[in-house]
mmCIF file of the N, C-alpha and C atoms, coordinates in Angstrom:
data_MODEL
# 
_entry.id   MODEL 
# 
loop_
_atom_site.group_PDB 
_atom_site.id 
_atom_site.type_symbol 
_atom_site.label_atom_id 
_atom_site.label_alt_id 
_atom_site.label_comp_id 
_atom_site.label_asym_id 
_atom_site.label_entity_id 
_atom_site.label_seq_id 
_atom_site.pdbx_PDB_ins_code 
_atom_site.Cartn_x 
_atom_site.Cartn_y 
_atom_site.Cartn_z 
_atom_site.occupancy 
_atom_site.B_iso_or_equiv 
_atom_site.pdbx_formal_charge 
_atom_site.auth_seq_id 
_atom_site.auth_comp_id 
_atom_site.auth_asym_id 
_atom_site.auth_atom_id 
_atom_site.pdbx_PDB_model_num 
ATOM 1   N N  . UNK A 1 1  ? 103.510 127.677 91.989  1.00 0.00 ? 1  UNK A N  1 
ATOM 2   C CA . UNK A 1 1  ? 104.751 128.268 91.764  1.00 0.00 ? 1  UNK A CA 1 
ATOM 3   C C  . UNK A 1 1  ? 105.845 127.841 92.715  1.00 0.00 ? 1  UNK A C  1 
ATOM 4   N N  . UNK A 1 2  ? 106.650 127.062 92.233  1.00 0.00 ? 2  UNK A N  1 
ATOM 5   C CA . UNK A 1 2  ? 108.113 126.278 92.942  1.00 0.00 ? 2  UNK A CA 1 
ATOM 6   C C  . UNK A 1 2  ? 108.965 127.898 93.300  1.00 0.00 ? 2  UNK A C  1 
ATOM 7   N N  . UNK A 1 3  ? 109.258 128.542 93.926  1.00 0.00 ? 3  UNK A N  1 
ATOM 8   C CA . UNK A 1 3  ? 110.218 129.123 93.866  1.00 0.00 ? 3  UNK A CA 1 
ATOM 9   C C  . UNK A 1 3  ? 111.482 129.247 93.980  1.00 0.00 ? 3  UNK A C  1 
ATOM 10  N N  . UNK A 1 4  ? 111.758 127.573 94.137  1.00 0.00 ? 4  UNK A N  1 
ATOM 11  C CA . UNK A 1 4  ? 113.088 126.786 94.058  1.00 0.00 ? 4  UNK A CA 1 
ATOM 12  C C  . UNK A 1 4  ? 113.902 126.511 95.341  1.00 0.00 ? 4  UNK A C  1 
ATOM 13  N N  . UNK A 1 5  ? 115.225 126.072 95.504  1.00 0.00 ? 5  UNK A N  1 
ATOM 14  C CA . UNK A 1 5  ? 115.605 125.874 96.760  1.00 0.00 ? 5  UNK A CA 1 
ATOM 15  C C  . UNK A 1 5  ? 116.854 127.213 97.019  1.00 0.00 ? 5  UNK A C  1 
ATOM 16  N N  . UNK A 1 6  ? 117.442 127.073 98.235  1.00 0.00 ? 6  UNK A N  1 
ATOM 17  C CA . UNK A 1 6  ? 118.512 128.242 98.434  1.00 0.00 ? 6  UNK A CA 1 
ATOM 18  C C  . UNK A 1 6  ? 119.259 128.051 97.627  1.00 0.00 ? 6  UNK A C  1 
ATOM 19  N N  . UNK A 1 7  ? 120.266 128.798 97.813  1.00 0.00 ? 7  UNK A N  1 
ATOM 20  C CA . UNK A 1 7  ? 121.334 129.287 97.003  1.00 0.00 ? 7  UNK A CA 1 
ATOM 21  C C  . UNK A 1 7  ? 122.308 127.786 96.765  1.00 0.00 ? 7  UNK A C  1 
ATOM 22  N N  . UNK A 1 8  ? 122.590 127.237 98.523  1.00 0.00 ? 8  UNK A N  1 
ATOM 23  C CA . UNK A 1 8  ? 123.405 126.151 98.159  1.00 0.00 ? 8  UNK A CA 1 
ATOM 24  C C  . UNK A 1 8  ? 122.951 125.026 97.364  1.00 0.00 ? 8  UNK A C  1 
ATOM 25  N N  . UNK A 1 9  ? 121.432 125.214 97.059  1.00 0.00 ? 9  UNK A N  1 
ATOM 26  C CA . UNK A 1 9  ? 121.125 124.245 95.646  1.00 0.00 ? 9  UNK A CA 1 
ATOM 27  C C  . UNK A 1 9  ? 120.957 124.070 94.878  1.00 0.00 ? 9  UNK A C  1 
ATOM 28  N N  . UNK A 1 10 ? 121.491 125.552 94.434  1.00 0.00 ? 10 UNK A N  1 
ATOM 29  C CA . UNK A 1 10 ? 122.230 125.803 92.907  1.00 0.00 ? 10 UNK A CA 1 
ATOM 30  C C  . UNK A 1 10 ? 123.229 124.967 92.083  1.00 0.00 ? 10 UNK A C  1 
ATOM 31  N N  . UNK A 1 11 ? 122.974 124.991 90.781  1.00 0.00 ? 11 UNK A N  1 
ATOM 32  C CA . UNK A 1 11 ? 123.653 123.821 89.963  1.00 0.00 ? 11 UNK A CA 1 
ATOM 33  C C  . UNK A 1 11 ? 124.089 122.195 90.750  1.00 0.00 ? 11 UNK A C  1 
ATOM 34  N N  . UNK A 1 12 ? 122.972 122.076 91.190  1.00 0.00 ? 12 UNK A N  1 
ATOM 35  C CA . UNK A 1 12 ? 122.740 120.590 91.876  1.00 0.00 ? 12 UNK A CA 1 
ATOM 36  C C  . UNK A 1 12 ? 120.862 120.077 91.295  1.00 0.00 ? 12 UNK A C  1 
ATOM 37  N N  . UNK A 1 13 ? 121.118 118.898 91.021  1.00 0.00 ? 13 UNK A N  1 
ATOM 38  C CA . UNK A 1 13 ? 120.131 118.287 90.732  1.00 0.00 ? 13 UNK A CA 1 
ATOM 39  C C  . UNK A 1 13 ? 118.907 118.225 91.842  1.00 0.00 ? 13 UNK A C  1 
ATOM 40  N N  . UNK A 1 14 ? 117.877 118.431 91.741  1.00 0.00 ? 14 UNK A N  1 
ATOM 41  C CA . UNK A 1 14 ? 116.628 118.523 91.990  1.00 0.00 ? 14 UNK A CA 1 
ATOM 42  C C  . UNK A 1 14 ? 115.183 117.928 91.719  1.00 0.00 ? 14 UNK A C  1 
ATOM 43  N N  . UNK A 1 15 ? 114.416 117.918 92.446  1.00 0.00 ? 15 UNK A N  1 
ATOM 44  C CA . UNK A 1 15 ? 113.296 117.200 91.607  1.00 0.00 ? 15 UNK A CA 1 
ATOM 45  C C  . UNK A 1 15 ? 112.200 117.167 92.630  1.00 0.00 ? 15 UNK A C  1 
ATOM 46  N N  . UNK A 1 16 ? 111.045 118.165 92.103  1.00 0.00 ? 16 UNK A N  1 
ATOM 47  C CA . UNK A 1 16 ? 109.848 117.841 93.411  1.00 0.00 ? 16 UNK A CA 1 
ATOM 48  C C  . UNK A 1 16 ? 108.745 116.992 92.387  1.00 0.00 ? 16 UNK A C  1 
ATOM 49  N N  . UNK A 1 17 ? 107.786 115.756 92.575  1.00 0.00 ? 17 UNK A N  1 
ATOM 50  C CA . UNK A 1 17 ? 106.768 115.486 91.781  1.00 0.00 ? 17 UNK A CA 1 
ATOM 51  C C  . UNK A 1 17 ? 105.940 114.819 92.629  1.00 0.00 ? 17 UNK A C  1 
ATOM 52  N N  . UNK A 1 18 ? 104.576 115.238 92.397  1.00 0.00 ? 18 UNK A N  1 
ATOM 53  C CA . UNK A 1 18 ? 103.466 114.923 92.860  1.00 0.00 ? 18 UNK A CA 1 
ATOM 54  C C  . UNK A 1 18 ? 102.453 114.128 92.189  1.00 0.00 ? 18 UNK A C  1 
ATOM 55  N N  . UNK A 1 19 ? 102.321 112.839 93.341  1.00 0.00 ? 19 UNK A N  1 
ATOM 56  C CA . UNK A 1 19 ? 101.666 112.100 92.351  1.00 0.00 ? 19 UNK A CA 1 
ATOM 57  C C  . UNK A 1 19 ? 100.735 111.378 93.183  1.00 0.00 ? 19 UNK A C  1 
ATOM 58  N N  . UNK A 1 20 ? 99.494  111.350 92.715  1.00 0.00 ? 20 UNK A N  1 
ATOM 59  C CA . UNK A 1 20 ? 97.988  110.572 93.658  1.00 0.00 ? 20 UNK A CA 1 
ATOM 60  C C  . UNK A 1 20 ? 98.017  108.969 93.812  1.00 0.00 ? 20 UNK A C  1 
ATOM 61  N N  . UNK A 1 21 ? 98.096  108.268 94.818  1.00 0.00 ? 21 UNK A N  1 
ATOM 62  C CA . UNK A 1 21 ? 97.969  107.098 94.840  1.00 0.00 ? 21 UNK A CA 1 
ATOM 63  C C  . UNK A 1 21 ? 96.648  106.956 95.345  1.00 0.00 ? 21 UNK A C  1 
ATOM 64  N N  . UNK A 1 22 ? 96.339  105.821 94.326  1.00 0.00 ? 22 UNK A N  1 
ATOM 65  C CA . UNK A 1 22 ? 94.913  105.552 95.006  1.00 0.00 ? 22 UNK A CA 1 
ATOM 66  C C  . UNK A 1 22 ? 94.889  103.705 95.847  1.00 0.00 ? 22 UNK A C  1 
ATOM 67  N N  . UNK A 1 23 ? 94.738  104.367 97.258  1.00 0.00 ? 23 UNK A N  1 
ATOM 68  C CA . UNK A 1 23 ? 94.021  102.762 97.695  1.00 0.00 ? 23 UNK A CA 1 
ATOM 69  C C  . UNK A 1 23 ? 92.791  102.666 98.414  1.00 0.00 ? 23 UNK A C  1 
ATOM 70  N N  . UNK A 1 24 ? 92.219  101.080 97.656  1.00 0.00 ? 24 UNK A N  1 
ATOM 71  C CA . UNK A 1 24 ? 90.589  101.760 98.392  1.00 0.00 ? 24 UNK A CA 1 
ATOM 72  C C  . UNK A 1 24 ? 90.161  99.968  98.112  1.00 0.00 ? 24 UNK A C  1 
ATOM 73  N N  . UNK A 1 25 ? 88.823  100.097 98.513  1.00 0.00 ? 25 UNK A N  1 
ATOM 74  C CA . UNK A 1 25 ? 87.930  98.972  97.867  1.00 0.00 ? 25 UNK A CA 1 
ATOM 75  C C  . UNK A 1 25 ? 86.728  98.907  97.529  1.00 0.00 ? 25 UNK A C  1 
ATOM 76  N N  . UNK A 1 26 ? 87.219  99.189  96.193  1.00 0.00 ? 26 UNK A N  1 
ATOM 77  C CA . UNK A 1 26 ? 86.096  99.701  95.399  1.00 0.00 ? 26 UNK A CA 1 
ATOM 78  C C  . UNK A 1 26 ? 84.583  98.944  95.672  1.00 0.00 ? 26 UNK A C  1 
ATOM 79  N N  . UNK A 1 27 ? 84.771  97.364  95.693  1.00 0.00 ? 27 UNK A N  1 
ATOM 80  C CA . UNK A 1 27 ? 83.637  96.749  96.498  1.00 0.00 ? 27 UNK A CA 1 
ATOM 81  C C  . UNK A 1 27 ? 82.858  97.346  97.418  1.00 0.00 ? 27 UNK A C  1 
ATOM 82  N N  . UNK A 1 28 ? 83.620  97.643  98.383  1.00 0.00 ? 28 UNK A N  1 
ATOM 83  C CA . UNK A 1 28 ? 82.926  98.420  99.199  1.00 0.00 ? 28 UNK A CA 1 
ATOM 84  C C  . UNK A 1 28 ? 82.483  100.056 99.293  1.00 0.00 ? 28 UNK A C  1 
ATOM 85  N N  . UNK A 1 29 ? 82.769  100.270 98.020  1.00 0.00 ? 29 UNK A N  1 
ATOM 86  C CA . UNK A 1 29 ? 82.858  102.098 98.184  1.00 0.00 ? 29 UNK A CA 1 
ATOM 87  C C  . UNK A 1 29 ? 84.159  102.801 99.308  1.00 0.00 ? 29 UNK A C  1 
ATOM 88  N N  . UNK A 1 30 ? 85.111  101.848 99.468  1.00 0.00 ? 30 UNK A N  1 
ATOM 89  C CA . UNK A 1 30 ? 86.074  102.670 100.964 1.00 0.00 ? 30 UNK A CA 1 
ATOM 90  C C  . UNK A 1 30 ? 87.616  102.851 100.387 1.00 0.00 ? 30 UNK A C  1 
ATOM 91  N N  . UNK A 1 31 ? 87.640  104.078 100.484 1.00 0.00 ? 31 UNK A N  1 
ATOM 92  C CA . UNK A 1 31 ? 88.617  104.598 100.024 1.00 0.00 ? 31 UNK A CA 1 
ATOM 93  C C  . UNK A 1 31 ? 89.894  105.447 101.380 1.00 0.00 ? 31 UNK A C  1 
ATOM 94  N N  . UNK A 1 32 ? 91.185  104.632 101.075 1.00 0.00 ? 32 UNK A N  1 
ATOM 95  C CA . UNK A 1 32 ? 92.079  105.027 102.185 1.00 0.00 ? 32 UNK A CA 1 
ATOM 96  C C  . UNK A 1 32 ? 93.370  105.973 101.630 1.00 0.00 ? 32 UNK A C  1 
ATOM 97  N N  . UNK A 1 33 ? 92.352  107.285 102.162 1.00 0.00 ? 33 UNK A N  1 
ATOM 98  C CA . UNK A 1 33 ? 93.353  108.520 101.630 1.00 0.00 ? 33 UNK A CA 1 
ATOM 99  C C  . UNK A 1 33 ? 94.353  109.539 102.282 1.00 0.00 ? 33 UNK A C  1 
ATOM 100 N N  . UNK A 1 34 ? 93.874  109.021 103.751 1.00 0.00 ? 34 UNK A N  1 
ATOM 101 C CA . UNK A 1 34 ? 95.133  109.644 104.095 1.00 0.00 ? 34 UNK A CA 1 
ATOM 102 C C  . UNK A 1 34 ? 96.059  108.807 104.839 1.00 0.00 ? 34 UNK A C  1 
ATOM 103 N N  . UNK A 1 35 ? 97.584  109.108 104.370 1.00 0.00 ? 35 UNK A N  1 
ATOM 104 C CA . UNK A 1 35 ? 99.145  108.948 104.667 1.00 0.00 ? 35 UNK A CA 1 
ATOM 105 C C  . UNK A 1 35 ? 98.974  108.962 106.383 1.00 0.00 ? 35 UNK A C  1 
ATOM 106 N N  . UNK A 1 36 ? 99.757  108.094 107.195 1.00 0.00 ? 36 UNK A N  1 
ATOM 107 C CA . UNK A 1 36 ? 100.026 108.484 108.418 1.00 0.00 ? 36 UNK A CA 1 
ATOM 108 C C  . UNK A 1 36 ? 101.552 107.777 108.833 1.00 0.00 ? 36 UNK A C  1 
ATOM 109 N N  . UNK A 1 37 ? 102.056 107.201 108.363 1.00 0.00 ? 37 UNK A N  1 
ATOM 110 C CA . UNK A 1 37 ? 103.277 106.883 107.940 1.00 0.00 ? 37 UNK A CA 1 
ATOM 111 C C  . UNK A 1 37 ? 103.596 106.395 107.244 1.00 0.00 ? 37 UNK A C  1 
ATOM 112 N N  . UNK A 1 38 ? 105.292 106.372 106.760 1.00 0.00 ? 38 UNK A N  1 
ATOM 113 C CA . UNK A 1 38 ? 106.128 105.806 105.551 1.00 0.00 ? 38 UNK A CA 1 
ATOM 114 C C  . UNK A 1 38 ? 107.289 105.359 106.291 1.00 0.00 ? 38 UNK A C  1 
ATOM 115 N N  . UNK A 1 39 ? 107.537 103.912 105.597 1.00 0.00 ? 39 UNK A N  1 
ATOM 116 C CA . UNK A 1 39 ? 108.820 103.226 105.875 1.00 0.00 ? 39 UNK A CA 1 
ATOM 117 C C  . UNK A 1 39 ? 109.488 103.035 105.026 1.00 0.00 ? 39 UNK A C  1 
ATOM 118 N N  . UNK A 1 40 ? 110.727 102.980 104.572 1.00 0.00 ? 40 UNK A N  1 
ATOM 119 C CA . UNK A 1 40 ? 111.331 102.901 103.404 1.00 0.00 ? 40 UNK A CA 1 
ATOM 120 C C  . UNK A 1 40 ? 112.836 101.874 103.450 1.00 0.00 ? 40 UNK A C  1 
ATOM 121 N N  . UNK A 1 41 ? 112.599 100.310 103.312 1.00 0.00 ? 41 UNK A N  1 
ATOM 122 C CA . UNK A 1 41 ? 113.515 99.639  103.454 1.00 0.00 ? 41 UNK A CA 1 
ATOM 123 C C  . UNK A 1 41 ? 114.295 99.883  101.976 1.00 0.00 ? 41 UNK A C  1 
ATOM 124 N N  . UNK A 1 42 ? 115.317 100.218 102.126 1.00 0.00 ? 42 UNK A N  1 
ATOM 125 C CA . UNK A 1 42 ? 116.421 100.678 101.195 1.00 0.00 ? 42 UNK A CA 1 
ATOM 126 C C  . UNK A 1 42 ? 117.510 99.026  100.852 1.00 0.00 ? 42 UNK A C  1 
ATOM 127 N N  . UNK A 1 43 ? 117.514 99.200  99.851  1.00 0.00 ? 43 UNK A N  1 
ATOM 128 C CA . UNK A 1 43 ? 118.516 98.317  99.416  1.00 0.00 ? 43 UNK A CA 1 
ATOM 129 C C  . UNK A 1 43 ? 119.741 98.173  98.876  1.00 0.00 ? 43 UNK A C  1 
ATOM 130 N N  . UNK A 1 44 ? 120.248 96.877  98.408  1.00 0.00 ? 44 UNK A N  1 
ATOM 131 C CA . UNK A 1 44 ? 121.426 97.738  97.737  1.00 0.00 ? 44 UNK A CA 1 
ATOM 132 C C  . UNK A 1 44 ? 121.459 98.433  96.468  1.00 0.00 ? 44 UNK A C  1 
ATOM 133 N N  . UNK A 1 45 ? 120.968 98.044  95.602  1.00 0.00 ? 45 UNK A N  1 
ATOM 134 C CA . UNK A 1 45 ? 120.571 98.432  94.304  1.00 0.00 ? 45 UNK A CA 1 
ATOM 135 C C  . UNK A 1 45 ? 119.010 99.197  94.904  1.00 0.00 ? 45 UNK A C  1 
ATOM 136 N N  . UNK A 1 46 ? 119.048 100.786 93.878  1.00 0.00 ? 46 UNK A N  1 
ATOM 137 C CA . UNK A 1 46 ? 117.806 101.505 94.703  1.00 0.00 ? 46 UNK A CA 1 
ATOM 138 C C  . UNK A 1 46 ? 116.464 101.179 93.808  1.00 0.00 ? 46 UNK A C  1 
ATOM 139 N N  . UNK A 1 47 ? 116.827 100.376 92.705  1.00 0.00 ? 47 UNK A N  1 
ATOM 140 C CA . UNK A 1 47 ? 116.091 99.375  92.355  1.00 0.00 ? 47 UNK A CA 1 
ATOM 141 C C  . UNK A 1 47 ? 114.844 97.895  93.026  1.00 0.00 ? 47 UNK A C  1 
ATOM 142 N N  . UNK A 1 48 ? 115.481 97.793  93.984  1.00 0.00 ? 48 UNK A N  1 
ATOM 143 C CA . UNK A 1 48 ? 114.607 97.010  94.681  1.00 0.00 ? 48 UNK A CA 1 
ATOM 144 C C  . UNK A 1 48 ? 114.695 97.625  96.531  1.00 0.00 ? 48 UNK A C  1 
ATOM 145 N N  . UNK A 1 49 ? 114.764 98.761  96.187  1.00 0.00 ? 49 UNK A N  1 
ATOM 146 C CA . UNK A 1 49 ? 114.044 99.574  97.450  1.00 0.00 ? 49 UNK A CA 1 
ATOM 147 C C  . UNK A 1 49 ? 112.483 98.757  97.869  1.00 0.00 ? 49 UNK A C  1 
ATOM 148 N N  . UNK A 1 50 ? 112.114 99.037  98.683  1.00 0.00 ? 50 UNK A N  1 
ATOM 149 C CA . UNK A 1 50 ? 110.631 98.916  99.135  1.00 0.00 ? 50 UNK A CA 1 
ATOM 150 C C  . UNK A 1 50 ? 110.189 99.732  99.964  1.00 0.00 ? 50 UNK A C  1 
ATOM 151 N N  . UNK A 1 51 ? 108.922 100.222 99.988  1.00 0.00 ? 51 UNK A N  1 
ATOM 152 C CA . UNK A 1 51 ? 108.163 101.560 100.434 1.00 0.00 ? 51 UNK A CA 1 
ATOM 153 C C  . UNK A 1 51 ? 106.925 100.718 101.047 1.00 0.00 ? 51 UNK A C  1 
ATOM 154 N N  . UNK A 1 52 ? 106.739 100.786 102.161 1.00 0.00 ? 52 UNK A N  1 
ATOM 155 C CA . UNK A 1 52 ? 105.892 100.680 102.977 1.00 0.00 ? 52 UNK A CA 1 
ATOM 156 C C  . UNK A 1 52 ? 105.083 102.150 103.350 1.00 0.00 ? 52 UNK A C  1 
ATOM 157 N N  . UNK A 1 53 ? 103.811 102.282 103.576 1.00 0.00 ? 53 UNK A N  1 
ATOM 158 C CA . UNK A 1 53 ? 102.685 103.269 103.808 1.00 0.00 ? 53 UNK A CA 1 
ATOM 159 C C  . UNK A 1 53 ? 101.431 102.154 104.481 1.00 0.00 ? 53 UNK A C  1 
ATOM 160 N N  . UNK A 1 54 ? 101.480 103.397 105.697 1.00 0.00 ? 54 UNK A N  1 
ATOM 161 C CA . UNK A 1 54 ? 99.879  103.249 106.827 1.00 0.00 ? 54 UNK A CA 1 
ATOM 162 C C  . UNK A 1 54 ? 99.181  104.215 106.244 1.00 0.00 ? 54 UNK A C  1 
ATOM 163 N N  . UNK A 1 55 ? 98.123  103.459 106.035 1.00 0.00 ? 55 UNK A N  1 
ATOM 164 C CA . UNK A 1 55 ? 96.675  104.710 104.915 1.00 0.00 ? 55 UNK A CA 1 
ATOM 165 C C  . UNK A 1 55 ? 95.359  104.003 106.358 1.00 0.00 ? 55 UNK A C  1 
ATOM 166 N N  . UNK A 1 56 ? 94.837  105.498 106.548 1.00 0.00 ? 56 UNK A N  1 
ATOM 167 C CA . UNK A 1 56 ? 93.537  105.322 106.822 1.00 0.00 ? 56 UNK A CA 1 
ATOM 168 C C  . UNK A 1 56 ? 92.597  105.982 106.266 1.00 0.00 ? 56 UNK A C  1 
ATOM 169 N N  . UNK A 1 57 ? 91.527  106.406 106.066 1.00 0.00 ? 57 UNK A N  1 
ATOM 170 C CA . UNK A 1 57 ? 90.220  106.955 105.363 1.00 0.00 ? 57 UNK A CA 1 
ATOM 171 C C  . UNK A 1 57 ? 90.126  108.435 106.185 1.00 0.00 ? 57 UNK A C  1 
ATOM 172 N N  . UNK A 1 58 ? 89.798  108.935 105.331 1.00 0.00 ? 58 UNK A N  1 
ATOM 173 C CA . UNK A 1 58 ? 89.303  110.592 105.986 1.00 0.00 ? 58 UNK A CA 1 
ATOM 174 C C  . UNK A 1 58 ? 87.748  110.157 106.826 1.00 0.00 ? 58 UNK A C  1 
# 
């Protein structure tokens, strides 16, 4: 249950979504699930943004 944001983010656009990335190697059975940082080189067009992520294994 979202119970939404304050007041000042009323009639303003929004958007929470959750979504599983999987990286692993499957060869090996090793799977790298947890996040420990994000870089996010931004561009000009947000079209060719790029997202960098450090994954290590639980």
């Amino acid at each position: 249950g979202d119970l939404g944001g304050q007041r000042t983010l009323q009639k303003k656009w929004t958007s929470f979504l959750k979504a599983k990335l999987v990286c692993s190697m499957p060869e090996l059975n090793f799977v790298f699930n947890v996040v420990h940082d994000v870089f996010i080189l931004k561009a000009q067009h947000w079209r060719d943004t790029v997202i960098y992520g450090v994954f290590t294994s639980q």
